[in-house]
FIDREN-541780 format. One record per residue (C-alpha): residue in one letter; residue number from 1; z, x, y; chain. Coordinates in steps of 0.001 Angstrom, whole numbers, plus 500000, padded with zeros to 6 digits. Layout:
BEGIN
+------+------+--------+--------+--------+-------+
! resn ! resi !     c3 !     c1 !     c2 ! chain !
+------+------+--------+--------+--------+-------+
!    a !  NUM !      Z !      X !      Y !     A !
...
+------+------+--------+--------+--------+-------+
This chain:
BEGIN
+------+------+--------+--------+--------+-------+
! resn ! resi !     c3 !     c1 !     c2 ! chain !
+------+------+--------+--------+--------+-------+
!    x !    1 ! 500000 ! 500000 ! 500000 !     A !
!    x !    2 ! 499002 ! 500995 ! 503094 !     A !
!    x !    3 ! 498796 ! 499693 ! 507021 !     A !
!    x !    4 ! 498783 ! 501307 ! 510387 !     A !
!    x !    5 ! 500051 ! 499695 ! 513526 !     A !
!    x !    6 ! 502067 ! 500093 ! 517069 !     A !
!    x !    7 ! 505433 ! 499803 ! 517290 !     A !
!    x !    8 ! 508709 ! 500134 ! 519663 !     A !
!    x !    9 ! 511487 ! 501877 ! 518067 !     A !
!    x !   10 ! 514210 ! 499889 ! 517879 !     A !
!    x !   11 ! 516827 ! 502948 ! 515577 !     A !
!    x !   12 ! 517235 ! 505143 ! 512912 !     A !
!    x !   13 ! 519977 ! 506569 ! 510829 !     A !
!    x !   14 ! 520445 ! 509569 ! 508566 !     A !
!    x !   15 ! 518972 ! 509668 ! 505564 !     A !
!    x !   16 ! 519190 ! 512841 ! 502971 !     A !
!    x !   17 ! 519307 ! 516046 ! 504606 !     A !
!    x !   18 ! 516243 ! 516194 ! 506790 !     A !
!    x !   19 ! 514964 ! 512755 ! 507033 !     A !
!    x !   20 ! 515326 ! 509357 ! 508583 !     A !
!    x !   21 ! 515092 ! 505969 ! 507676 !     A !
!    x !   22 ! 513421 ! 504345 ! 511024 !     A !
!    x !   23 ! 513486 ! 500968 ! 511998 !     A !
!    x !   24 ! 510784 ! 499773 ! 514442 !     A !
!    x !   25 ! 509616 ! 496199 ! 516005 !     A !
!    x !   26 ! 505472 ! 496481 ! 515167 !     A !
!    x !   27 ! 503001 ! 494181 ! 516014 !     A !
!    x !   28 ! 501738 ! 492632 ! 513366 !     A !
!    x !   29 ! 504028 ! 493341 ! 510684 !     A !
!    x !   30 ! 507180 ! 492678 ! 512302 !     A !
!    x !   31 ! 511054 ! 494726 ! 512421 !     A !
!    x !   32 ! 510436 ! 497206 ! 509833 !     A !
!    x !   33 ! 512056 ! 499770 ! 508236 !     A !
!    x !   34 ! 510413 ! 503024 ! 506615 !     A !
!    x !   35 ! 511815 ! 506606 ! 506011 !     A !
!    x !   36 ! 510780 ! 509687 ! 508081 !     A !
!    x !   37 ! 510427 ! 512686 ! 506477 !     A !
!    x !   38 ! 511453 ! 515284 ! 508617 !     A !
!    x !   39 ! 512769 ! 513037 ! 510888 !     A !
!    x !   40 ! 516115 ! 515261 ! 511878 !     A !
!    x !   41 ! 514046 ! 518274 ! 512649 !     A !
!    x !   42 ! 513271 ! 519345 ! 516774 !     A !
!    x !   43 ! 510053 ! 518236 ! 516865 !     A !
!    x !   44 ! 510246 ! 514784 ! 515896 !     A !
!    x !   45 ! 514066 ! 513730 ! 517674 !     A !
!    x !   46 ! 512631 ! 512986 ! 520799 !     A !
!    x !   47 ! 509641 ! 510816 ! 519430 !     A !
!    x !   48 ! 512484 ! 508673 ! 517255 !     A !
!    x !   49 ! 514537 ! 507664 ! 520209 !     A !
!    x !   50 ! 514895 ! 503902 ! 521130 !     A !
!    x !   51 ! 512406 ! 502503 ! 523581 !     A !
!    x !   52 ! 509438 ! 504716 ! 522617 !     A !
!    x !   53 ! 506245 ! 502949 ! 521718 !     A !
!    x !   54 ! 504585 ! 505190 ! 518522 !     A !
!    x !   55 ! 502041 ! 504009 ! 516093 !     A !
!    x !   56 ! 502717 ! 503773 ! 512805 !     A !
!    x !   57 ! 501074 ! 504625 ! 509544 !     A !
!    x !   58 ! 503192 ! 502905 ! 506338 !     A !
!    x !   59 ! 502519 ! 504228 ! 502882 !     A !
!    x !   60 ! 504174 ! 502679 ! 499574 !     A !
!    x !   61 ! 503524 ! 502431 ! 496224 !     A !
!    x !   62 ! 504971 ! 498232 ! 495907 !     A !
!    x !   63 ! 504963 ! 496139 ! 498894 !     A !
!    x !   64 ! 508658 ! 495743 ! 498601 !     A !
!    x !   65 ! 509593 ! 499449 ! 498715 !     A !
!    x !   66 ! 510946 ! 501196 ! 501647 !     A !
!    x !   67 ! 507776 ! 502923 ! 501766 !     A !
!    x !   68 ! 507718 ! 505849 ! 504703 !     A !
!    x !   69 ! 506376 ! 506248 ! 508359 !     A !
!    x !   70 ! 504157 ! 508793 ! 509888 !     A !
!    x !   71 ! 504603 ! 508205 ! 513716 !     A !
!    x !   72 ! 502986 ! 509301 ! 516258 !     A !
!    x !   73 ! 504204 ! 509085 ! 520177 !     A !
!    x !   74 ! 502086 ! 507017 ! 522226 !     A !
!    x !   75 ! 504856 ! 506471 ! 525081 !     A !
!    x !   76 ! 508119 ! 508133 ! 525065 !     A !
!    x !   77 ! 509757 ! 506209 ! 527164 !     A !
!    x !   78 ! 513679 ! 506934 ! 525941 !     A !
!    x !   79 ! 513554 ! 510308 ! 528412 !     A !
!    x !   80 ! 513139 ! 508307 ! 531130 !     A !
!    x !   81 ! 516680 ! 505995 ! 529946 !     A !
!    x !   82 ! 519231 ! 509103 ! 530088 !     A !
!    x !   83 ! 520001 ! 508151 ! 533373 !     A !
!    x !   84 ! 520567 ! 505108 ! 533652 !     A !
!    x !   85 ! 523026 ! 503178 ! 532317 !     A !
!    x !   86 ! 521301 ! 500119 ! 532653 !     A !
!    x !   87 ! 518349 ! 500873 ! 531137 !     A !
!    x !   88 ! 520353 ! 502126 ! 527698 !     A !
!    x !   89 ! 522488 ! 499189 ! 527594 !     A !
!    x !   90 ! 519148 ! 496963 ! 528034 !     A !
!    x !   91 ! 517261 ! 498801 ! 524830 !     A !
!    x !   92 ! 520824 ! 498787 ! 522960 !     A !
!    x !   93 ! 521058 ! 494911 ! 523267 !     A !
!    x !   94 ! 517265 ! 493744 ! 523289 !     A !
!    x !   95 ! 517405 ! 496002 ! 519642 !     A !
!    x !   96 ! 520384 ! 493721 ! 518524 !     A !
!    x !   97 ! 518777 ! 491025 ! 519020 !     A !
!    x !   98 ! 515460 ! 491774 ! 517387 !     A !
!    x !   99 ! 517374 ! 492487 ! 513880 !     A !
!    x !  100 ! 518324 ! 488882 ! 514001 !     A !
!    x !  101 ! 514931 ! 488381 ! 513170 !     A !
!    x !  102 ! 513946 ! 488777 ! 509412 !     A !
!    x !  103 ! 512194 ! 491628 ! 508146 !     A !
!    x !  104 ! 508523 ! 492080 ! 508004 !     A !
!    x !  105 ! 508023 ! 488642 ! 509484 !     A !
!    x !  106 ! 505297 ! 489120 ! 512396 !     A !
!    x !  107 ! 506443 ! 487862 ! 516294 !     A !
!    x !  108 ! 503542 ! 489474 ! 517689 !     A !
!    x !  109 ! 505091 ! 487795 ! 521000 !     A !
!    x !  110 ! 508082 ! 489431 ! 521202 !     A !
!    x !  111 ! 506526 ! 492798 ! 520001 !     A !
!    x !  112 ! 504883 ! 491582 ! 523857 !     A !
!    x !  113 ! 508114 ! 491159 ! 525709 !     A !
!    x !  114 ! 509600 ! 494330 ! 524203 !     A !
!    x !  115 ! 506578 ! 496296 ! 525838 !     A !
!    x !  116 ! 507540 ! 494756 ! 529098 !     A !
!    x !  117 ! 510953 ! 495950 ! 528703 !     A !
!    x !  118 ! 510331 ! 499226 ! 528025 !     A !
!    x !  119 ! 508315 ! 499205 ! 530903 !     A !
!    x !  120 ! 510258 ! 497454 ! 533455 !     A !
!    x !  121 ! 513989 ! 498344 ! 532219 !     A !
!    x !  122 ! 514273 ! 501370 ! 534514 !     A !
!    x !  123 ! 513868 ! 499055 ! 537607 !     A !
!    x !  124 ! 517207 ! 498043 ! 538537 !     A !
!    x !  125 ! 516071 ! 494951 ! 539906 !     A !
!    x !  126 ! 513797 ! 493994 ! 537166 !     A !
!    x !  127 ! 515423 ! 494512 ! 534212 !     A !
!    x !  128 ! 517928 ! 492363 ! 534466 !     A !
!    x !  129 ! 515203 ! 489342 ! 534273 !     A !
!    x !  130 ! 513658 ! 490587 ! 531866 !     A !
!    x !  131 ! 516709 ! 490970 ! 529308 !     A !
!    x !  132 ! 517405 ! 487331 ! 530216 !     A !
!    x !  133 ! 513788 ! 486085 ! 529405 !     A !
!    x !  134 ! 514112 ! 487776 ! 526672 !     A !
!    x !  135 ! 517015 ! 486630 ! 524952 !     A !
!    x !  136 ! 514735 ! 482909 ! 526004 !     A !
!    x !  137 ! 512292 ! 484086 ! 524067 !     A !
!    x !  138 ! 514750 ! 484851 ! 520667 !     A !
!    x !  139 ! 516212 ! 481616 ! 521002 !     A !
!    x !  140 ! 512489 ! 480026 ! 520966 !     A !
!    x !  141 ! 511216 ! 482451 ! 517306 !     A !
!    x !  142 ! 514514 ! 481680 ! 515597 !     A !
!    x !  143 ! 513532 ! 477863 ! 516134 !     A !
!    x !  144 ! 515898 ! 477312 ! 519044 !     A !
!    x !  145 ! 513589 ! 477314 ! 522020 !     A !
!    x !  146 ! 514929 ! 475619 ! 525297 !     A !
!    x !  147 ! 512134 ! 472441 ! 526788 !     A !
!    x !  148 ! 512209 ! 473484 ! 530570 !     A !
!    x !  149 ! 509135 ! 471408 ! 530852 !     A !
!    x !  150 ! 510039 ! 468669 ! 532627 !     A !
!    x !  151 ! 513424 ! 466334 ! 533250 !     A !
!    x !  152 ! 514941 ! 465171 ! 530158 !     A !
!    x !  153 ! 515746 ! 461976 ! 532406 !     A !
!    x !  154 ! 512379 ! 460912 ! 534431 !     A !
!    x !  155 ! 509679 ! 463620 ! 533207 !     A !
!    x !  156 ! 509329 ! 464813 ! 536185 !     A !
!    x !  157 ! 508553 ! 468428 ! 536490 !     A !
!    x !  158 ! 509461 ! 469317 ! 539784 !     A !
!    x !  159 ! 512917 ! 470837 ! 541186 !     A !
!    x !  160 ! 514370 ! 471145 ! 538130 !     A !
!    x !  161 ! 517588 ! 473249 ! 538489 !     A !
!    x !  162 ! 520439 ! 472622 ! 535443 !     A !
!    x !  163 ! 519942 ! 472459 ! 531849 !     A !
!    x !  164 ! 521861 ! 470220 ! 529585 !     A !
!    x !  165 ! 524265 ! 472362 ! 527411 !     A !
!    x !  166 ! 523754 ! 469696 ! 524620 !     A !
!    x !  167 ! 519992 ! 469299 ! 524275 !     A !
!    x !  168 ! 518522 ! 472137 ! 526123 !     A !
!    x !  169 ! 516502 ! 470386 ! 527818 !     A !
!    x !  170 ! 515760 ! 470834 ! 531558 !     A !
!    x !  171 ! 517226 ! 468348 ! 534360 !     A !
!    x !  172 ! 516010 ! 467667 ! 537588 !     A !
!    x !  173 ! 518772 ! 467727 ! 540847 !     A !
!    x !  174 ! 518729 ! 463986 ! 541157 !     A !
!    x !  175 ! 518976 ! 462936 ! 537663 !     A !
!    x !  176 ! 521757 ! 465336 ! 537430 !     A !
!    x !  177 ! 523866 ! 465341 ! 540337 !     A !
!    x !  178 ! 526061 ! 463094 ! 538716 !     A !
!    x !  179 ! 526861 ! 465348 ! 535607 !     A !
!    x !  180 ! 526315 ! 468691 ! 537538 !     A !
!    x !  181 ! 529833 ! 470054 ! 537115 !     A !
!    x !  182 ! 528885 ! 470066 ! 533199 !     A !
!    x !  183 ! 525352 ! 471079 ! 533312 !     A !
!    x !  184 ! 524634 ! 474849 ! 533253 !     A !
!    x !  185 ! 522608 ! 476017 ! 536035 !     A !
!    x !  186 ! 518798 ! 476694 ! 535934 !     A !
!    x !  187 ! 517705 ! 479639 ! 537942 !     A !
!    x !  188 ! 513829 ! 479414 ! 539135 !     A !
!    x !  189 ! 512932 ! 482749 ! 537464 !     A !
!    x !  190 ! 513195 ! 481455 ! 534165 !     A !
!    x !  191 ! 510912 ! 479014 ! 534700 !     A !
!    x !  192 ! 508254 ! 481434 ! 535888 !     A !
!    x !  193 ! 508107 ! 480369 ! 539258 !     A !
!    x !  194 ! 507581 ! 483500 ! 541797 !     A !
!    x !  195 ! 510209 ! 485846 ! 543686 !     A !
!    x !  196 ! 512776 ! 488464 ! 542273 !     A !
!    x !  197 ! 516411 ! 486926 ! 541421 !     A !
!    x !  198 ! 519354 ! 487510 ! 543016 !     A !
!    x !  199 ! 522511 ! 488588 ! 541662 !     A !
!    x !  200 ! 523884 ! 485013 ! 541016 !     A !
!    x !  201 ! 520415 ! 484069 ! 539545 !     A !
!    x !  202 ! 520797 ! 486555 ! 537267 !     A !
!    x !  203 ! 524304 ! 485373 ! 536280 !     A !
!    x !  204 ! 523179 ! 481615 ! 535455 !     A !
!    x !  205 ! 520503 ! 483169 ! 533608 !     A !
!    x !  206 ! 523192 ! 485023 ! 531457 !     A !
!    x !  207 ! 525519 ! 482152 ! 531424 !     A !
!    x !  208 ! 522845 ! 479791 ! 530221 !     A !
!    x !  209 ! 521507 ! 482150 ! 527415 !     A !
!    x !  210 ! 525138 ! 482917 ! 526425 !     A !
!    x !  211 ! 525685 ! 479428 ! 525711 !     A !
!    x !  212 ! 522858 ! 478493 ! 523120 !     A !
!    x !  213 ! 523181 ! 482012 ! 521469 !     A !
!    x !  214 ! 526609 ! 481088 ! 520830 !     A !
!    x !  215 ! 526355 ! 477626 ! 519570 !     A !
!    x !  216 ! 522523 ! 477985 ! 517875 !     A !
!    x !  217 ! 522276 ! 481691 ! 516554 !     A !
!    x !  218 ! 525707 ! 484059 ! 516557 !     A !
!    x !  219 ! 528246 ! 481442 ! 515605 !     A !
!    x !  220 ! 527023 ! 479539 ! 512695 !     A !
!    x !  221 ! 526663 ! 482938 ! 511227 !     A !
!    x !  222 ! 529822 ! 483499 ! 512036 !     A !
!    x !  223 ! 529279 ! 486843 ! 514337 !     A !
!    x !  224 ! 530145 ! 487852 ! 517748 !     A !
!    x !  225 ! 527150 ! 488286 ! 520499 !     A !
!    x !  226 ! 526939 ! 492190 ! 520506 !     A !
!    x !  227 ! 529023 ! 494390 ! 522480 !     A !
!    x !  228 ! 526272 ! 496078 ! 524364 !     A !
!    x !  229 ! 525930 ! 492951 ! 526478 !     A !
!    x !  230 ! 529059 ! 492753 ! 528050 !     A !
!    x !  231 ! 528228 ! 496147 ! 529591 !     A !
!    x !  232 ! 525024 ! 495107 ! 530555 !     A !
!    x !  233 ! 525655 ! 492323 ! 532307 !     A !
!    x !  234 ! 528649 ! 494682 ! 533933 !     A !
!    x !  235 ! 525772 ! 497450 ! 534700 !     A !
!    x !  236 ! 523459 ! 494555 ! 536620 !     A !
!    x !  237 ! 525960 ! 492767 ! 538165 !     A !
!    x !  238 ! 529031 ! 494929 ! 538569 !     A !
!    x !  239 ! 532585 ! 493689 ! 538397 !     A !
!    x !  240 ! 531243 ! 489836 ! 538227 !     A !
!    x !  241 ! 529362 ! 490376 ! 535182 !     A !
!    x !  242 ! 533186 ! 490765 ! 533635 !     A !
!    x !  243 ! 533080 ! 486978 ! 534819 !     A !
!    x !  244 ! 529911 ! 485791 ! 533494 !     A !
!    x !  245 ! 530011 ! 487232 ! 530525 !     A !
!    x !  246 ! 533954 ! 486345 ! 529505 !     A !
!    x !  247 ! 532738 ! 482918 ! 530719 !     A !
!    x !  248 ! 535278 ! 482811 ! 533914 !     A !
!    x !  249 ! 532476 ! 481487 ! 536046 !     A !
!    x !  250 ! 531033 ! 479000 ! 533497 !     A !
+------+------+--------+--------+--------+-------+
């Protein structure tokens, strides 16, 4: 068995003396794992850091074996993440939540996102945005997508600013005035319309991703959200992404 494709590294851990086993979000053939021969050595360290986009030739002898890589750097973006603290945290949690998804199964659309990320995550002002959408976009391949369409009240798809926390559906002001105290906020970014977010955009975002990962994805199987957000959110926001995050502003 053999394919080649593009991938973004996602890992890797030990594996024998010299080698790796690597684990990479590809294209078309989804998270996958593989082991690197070699992988421990000078050369190839830097090409096997998180974030870098390689391409990838698999070789096995079954299509359920491990099978190994040969990579080969296309973007080696990881160099550019050693200073900020950000950016790391951003790759550390966006990986997280890509091995929620099951092995080998293709999401050729978030293979897309994670390209913008590893793009855009060194922009202080964009990667927070991006993280959110993101963790939008994992809710929608695991079968949990939010409908910010239109107004789960009147249909109407215009100023529509909360979400309901029970059917994640979108809500126009009107409709929801009434109930806004227990609607979660909708920021405009995550409905694509223009402009960069501010700061307490960017913490509704979080607040209103938190929620459904909670109640959809981490606690039916019985697992906390990952660590590495919590310092995100504290790296884009400072000492109010303590709040947002520990649910103090919710």
């Amino acid at each position: 068995m053999e394919w080649t494709d593009e991938g973004i590294i996602l890992g890797s851990r030990r594996h024998g003396e010299t080698s790796v086993i690597l684990e990479a979000m590809t294209r078309e053939h989804g998270r996958h794992l593989g082991v690197v021969r070699g992988g421990r050595s000078r050369g190839m360290q830097p090409v096997l850091q998180a974030g870098n986009s390689v391409q990838l030739v698999w070789r096995a002898r079954l299509d359920n074996h491990l099978g190994h890589f040969v990579v080969e750097g296309l973007s080696l973006n990881a160099a550019g993440f050693l200073t900020s603290r950000l950016a790391l945290y951003a790759i550390t949690h966006v990986a997280a939540l890509v091995r929620l998804l099951p092995e080998r199964d293709p999401h050729p659309n978030l293979h897309a996102a994670l390209l913008q990320i590893v793009e855009l995550v060194g922009n202080p002002d964009l990667a927070p945005a991006v993280v959110a959408r993101f963790e939008l976009a994992i809710l929608e391949e695991l079968g949990f997508g939010l409908d910010l369409s239109a107004c789960a009240a009147t249909g109407e798809t215009h100023d529509l600013i909360y979400v309901s926390p029970k059917s994640g559906r979108a809500v126009g002001r009107k409709a929801g005035a009434p109930w806004c105290d227990k609607l979660l906020p909708l920021p405009a970014f995550l409905r694509g319309q223009d402009g960069t977010p501010g700061a307490g955009d960017i913490a509704d975002a979080f607040r209103l991703t938190r929620h459904f990962l909670e109640r959809d994805v981490f606690g039916p199987r019985g697992i906390q959200l990952p660590q590495g957000r919590q310092a995100l959110i504290e790296a884009a926001l400072g000492g109010a992404g303590q709040a947002v995050d520990g649910k103090a502003l919710s």
